[in-house]
C-alpha positions in Angstrom: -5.6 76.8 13.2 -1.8 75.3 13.3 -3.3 73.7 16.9 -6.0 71.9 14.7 -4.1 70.5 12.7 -1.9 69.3 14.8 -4.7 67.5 16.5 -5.8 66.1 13.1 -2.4 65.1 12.2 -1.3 63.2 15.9 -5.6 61.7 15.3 -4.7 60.0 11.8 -1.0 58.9 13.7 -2.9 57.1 16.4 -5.3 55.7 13.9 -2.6 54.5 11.8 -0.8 52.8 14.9 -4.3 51.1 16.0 -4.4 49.6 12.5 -0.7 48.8 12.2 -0.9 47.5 15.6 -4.4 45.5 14.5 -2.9 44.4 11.3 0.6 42.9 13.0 -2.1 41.0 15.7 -4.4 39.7 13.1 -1.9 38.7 10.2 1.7 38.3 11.5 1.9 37.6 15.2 3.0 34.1 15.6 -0.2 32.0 15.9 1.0 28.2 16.5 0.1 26.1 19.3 2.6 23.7 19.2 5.8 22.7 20.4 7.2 20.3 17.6 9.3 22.0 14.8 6.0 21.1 12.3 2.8 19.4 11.9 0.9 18.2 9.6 -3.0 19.0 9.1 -5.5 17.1 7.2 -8.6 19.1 6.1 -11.4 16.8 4.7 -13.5 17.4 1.3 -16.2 19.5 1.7 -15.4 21.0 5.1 -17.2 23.5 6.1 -16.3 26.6 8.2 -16.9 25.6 11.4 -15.5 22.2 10.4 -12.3 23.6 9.6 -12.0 25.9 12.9 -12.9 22.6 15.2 -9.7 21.0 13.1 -7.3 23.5 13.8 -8.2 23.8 17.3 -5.2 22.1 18.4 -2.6 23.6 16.3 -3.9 27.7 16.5 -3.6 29.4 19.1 -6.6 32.1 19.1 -9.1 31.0 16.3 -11.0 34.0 16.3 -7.8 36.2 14.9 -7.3 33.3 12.5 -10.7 33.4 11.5 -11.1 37.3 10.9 -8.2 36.6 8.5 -9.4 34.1 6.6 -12.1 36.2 6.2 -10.4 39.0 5.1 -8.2 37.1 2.5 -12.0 35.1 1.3 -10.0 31.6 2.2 -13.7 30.6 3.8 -15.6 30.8 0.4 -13.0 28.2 -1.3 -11.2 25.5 1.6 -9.6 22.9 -0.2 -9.2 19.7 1.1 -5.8 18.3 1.4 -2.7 17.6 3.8 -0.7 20.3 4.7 2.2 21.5 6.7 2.7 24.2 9.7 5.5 25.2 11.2 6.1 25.9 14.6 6.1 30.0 14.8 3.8 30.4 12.1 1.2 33.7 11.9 -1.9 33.6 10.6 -1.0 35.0 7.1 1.2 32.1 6.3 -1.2 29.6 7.9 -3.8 30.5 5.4 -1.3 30.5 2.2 -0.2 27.1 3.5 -3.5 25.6 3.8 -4.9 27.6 0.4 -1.7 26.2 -1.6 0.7 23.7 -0.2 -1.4 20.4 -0.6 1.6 17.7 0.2 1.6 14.3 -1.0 1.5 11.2 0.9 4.2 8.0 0.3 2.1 4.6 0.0 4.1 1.8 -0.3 3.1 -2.4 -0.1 4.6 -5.2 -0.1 4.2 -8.8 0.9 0.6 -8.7 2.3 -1.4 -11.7 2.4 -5.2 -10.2 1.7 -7.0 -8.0 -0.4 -8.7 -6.2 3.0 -5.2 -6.0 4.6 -4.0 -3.9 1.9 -7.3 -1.9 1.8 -6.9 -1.1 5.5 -3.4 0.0 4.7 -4.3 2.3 2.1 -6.9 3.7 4.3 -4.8 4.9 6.8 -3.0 6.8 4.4 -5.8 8.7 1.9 -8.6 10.3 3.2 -10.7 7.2 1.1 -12.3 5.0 4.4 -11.7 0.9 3.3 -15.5 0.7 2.9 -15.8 2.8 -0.3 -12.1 1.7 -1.4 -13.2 -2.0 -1.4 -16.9 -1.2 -3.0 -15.0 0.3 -5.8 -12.6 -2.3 -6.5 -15.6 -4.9 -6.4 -18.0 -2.7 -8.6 -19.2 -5.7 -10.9 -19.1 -3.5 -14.4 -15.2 -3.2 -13.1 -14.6 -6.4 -12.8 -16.4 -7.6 -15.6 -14.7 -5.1 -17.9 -10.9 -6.7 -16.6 -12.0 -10.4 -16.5 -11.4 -10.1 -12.7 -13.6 -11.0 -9.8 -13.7 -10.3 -6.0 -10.4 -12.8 -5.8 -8.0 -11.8 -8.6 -8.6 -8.1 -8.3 -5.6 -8.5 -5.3 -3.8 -9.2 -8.5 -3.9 -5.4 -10.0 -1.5 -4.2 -6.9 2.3 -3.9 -8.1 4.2 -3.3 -4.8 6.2 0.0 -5.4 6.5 3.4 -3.6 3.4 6.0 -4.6 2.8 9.5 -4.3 -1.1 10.3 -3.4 -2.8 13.4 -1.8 -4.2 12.9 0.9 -7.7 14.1 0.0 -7.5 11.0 -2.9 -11.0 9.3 -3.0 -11.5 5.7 -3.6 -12.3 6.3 -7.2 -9.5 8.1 -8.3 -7.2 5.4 -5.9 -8.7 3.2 -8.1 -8.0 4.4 -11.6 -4.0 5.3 -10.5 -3.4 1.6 -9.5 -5.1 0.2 -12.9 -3.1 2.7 -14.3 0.5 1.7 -12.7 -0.7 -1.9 -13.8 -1.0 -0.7 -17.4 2.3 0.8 -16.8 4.4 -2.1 -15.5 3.0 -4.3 -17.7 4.2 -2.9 -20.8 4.7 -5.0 -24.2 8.5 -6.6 -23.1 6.6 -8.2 -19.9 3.2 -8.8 -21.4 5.6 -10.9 -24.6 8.0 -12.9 -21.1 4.3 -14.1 -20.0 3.4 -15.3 -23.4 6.5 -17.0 -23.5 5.8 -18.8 -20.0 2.1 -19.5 -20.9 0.7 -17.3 -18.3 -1.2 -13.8 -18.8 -0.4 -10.9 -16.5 -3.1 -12.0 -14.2 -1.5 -15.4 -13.6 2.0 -14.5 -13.5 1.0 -12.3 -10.5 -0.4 -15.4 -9.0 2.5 -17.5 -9.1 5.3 -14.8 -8.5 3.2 -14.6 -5.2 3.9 -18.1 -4.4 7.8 -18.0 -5.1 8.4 -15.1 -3.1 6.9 -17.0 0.0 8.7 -20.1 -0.8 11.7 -18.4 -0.8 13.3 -15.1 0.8 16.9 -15.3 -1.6 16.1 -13.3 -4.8 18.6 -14.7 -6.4 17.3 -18.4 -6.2 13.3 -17.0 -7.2 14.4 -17.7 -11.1 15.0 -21.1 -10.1 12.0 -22.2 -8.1 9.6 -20.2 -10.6 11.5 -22.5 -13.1 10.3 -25.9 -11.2 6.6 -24.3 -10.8 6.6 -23.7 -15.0 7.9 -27.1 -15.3 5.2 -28.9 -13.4 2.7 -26.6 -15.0 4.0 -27.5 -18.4 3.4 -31.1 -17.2 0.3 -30.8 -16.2 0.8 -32.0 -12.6 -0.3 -30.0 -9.5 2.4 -27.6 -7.7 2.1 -28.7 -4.8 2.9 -25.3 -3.1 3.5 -25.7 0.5 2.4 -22.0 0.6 -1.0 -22.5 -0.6 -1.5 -24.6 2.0 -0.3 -22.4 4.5 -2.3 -19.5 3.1 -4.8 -21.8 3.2 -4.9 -22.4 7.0 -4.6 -19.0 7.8 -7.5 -18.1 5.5 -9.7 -20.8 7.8 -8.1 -19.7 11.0 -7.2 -16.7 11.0 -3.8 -14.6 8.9 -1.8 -14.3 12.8 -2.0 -17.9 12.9 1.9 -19.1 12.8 2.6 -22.4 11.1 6.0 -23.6 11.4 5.4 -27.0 9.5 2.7 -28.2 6.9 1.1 -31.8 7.9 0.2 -34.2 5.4 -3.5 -33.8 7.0 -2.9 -30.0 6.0 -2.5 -31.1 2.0 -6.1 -32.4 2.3 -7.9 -29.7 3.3 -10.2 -28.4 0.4 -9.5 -24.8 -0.8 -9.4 -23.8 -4.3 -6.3 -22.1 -2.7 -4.5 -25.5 -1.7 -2.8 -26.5 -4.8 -2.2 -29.9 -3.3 -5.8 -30.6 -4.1 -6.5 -29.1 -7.1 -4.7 -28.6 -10.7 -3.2 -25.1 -11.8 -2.9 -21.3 -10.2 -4.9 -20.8 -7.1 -7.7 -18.1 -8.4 -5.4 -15.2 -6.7 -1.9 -14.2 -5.0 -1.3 -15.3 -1.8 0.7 -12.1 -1.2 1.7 -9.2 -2.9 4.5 -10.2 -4.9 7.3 -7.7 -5.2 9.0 -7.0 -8.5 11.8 -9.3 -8.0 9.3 -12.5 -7.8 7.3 -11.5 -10.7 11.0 -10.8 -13.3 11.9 -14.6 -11.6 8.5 -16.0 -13.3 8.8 -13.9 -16.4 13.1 -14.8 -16.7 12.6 -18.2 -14.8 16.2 -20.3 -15.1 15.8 -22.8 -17.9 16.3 -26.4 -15.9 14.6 -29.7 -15.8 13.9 -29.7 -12.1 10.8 -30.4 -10.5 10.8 -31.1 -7.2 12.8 -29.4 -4.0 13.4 -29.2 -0.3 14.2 -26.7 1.9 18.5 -27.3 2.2 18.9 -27.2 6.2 23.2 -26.5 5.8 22.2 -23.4 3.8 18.9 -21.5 5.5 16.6 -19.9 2.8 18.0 -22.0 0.2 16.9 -25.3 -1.6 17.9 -28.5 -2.8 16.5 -29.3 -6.5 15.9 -33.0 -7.7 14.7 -33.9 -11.6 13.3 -37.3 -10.3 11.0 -38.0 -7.1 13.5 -40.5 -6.1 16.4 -38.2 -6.0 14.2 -35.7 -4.0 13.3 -38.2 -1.6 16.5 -39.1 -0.7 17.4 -35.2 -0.4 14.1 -34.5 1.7 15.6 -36.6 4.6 17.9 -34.0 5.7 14.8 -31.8 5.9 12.8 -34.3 7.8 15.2 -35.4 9.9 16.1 -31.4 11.0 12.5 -31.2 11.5 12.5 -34.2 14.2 15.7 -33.2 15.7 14.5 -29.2 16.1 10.6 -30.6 17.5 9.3 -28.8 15.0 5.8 -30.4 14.8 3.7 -27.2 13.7 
């Protein structure tokens, strides 16, 4: 009888040793295929099983004991979308609570780019959103109808900053968080500045765009948005070198390097070239950053109106209050031009 029970007894211990032994294989045995200390792993929306095994394929090492655990712990019946982390040395239990609850954000950031499918292609790269369905969105008429935008100004809604996104952000909801840090930045103290300069939100976007590409020195944006309000006040036309060059590039191509505008350039018909026509250009030529915008909304108080790049002090400018005066200052600039055989 004792014999039998021995038998039973050493049965159940080699039974228990099998599933111990199955247990440590299927859930805690390393399970990485990688050498780097971590990766990261994008699962798309709505991926199916199958899907998600053909993902993973190059970061698990055997799929089949990472799929009987996933099946045990029921992670097939809910796989959520998202980006997430492994770390070199990872087993297949940690894999799965990684991918079922560590979704990790994504940093966007933007600055100075010249067109609204530039920035698109950007953000594409980033979010799980393809350009396509990002820029259909943003152009959805009842949108822009509802903002008093169209397919032009709607560049204007972007405030260059750092964001957070998850990866598995699509285009709607990219959408509705940049309307909403629009809402944000432009609180009542800003929207009052523009009231105070003439200019609506819209607009000031516009022409902080065009002082941050005349000028790299923050600290002399106040001043140049100053001369740009001052010939707006006047009703004359701005005359923005910048327009023009944004207008070249927008005929020729946005890699197209211009060194120097010609006077045949300030003819060419754009709405864009504010050599030809009176007012803002109908959107920013860039994305301004935040240091152009609070130079249009605190410009410096001055009577200036006309300037010229200052050749003894690069990035800087020499302001005249009468054409005459600016004239005579613009022949240091022409002159350095000549000298340099800078003819485009």
């Amino acid at each position: 009888m004792k014999k039998v029970v021995y038998i039973i007894i050493f049965f159940f211990f080699i039974i228990g040793i099998a599933s111990g032994f199955y247990l440590y294989k299927t859930f805690y045995e390393p399970n990485t295929l990688f050498n780097e200390e971590s990766v990261f792993v994008t699962i798309p929306t709505n991926s199916t099983k199958n899907q998600l095994l053909d993902t993973l394929t190059n970061y698990v090492k055997d799929l089949s004991k990472f799929s009987k655990a996933a099946k045990y712990k029921e992670y097939f019946s809910k796989i959520r979308p998202g980006r997430y982390r492994l770390n070199n040395g990872f087993n297949n239990n940690q894999i799965i609570n990684s991918l079922r609850s560590n979704n990790l954000p994504v940093k966007i950031t933007y600055n100075n780019i010249e067109t609204f499918n530039d920035l698109i292609k950007r953000i594409s790269e980033k979010i799980e959103a393809d350009s396509l369905s990002l820029s259909n969105v943003f152009y959805e008429k009842n949108f822009l109808n509802e903002l008093g935008l169209d397919e032009e100004s709607v560049f204007s809604l972007f405030i260059p900053n750092t964001y957070e996104f998850f990866w598995n952000t699509n285009a709607t909801q990219f959408r509705e968080r940049i309307l909403k840090e629009f809402d944000r930045f432009w609180n009542d103290s800003r929207i009052e500045k523009s009231k105070k300069v003439n200019l609506n939100p819209i607009e000031v976007m516009t022409l902080a765009s065009i002082v941050q590409k005349e000028t790299p020195k923050v600290d002399e944006r106040p001043t140049i948005a100053g001369v740009y309000l001052n010939r707006l006040e006047r009703n004359m036309k701005l005359q923005a070198d910048p327009t023009v060059v944004y207008t070249i590039k927008k005929r020729d191509g946005f890699d197209t390097k211009i060194r120097r505008v010609l006077y045949k350039d300030l003819r060419i018909k754009s709405p864009f070239n504010t050599y030809v026509y009176k007012g803002l250009p109908p959107a920013p030529i860039v994305t301004p950053d935040i240091s152009a915008i609070e130079a249009v909304l605190n410009p410096q108080k001055h009577s200036f109106i006309y300037f010229v790049a200052d050749v003894s002090n690069p990035g800087y400018h020499l302001f005249s209050r009468t054409n005459a005066e600016h004239n005579r200052k613009k022949r240091q600039y022409t002159n350095w031009l000549k000298k340099n055989k800078i003819r485009r």
